[in-house]
N, C-alpha and C positions, 0 to 999 in steps of 0.2 A: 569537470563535474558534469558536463554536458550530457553526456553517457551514461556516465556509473553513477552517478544517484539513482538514476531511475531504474538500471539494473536491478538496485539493491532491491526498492522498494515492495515488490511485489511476489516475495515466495510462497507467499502462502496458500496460493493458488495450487501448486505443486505439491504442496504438504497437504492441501485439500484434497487433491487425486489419490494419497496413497493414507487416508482418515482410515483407522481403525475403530476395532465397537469397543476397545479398551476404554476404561470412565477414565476423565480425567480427574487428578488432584487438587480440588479446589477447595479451599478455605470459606466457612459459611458466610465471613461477610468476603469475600472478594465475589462468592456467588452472590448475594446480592446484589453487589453495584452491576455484576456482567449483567443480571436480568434484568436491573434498570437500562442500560445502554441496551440491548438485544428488543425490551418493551419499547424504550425511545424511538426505534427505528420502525419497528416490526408493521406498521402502517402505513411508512408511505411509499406512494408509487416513484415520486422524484425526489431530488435532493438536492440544491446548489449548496455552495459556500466559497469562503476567501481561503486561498490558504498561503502560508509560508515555509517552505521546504530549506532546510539546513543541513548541509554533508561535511563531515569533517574526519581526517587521517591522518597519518601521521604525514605522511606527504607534501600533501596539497593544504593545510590547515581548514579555517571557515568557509565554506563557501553559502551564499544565500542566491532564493531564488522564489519569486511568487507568482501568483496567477488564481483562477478559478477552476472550481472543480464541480460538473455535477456526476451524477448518478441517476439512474433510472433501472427500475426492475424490468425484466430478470437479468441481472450482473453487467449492467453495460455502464461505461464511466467514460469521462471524456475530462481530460487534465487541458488545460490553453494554461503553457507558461507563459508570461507577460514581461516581466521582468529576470535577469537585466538582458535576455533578447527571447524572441518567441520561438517555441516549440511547442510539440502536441502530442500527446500517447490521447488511443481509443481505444478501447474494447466495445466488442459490438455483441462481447458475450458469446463468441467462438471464436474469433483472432484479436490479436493485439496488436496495433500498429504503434511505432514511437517514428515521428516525423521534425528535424531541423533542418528547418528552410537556407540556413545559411549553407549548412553542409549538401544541401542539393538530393538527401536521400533517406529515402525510409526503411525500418527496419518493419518488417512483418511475422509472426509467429502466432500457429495455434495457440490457443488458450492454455491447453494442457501439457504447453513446455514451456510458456513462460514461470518467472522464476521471479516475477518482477511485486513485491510486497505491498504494490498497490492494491491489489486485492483480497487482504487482509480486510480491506474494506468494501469487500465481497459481504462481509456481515453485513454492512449497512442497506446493500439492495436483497435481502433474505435468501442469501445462498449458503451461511455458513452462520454456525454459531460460533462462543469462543472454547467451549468445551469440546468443542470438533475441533478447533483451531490449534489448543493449548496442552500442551502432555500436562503442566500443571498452572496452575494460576493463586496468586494469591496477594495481597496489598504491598506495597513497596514503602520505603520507607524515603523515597525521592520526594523533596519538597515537589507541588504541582505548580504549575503556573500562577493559575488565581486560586484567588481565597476560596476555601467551600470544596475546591475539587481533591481529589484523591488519586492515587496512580495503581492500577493492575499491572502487577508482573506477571508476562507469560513467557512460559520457557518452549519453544513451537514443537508441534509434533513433526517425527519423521526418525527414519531406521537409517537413513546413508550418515556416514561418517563425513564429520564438520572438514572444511576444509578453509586454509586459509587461504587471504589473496593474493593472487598471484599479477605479475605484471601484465600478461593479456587477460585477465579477466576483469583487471580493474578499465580496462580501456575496452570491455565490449558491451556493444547495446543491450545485449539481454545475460544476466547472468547466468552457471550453467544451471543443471536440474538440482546437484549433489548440494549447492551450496546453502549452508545453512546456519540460523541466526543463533546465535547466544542467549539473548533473551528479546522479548518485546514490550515496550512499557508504553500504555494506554494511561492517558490522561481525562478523566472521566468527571461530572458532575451529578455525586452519587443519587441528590434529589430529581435532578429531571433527566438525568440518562446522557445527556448531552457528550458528545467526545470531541475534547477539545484540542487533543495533542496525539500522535502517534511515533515514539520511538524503535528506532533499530539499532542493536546494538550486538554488531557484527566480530567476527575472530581478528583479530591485526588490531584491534583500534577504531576501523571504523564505528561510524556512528549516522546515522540517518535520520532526520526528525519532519513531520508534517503537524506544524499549529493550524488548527482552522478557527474563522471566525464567518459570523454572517450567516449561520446555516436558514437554510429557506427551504419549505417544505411544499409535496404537490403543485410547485410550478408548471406548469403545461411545459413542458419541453417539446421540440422538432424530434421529430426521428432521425434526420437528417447529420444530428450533433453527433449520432451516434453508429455511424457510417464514417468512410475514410473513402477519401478517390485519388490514387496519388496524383498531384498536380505535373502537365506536362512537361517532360524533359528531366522527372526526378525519379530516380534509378531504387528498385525495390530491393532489397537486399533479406532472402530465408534465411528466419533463420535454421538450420541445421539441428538436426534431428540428432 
């Protein structure tokens, strides 16, 4: 899971590059709750939280994994996995680095070829609406986590043809550009906007999920968080165009 979770998690970035002016198909209350999350957000400059990441295949079954996440505008995010060993993806908001210490190496890629569905939460630092994001959207009928909350189904934009995964894709650090999600399910707090859950739910089975808790807003953050220097002796690895 080391890898391919994070692969998964961030195509939307990709799908953001090739947004069309087509409207999206959204249900009037799924449009509500989106403008409550997009209003939640739409203010502040930083972002921390807790979060807990879960990858599951047919393969490899559960896997779990946590750590803290912040953000900072304009589109920069800094993931420290914690548990159960450390790693670290950054975006500085034109590269993406994904670094494990254990493996001695980083992977690096411009922005505009990662594939990686962490910034799907590009929304959160005001780069992306979900109406840019979603060919359609509309309420799901998934129990949510907690009481109160409710789920958006979005089904993501994009024109290349879905592909399923493949045995080297599922073992590479960044997935390709073509690869694309089946649906996405946001876990949401219709009253105060809050996102509390982010599902992927990819072709084969996969399944990707990010719970957050703890969000903290306008924290002073370093800029520093949001820089990468690979540490000495550990080998940079492009990705390919």
């Amino acid at each position: 899971m080391k890898q391919t979770a994070l692969s998964l998690l961030a195509g939307a970035l990709a799908i953001v590059a090739s947004i069309h002016s087509a409207r999206a198909d959204i249900t009037p209350r799924a449009a509500a709750v989106a403008r409550a999350l997009e209003a939640r957000y739409h203010d502040a400059k930083t972002l921390e939280a807790i979060f807990l990441e879960r990858y599951s295949d047919s393969h490899q079954g559960l896997q779990a994994e946590s750590g803290k996440v912040y953000f900072s505008r304009p589109g920069r995010m800094r993931w420290e996995y914690e548990a159960p060993e450390q790693k670290l993806f950054v975006s500085d908001g034109k590269m993406v680095w994904f670094y494990v210490p254990s493996d001695h190496t980083v992977t690096r890629a411009p922005i505009k070829q990662s594939t990686d569905w962490r910034t799907p939460l590009a929304l959160l630092t005001g780069k992306a609406k979900l109406s840019q994001l979603c060919q359609s959207l509309d309420l799901s009928s998934e129990v949510p986590g907690a009481q109160g909350n409710v789920v958006l189904r979005c089904r993501p934009r994009g024109e290349k043809p879905k592909k399923g995964p493949t045995v080297d894709n599922l073992e590479s650090p960044i997935a390709p550009v073509d690869q694309q999600f089946d649906e996405v399910l946001l876990e949401v707090n219709p009253d105060t906007g809050e996102l509390a859950d982010v599902r992927i739910l990819e072709p084969g089975g996969i399944e990707l999920e990010y719970r957050f808790g703890n969000w903290q807003e306008n924290l002073p953050l370093a800029e520093s968080l949001f820089r990468f220097q690979a540490p000495r002796g550990v080998a940079i690895v492009e990705q390919p165009e």
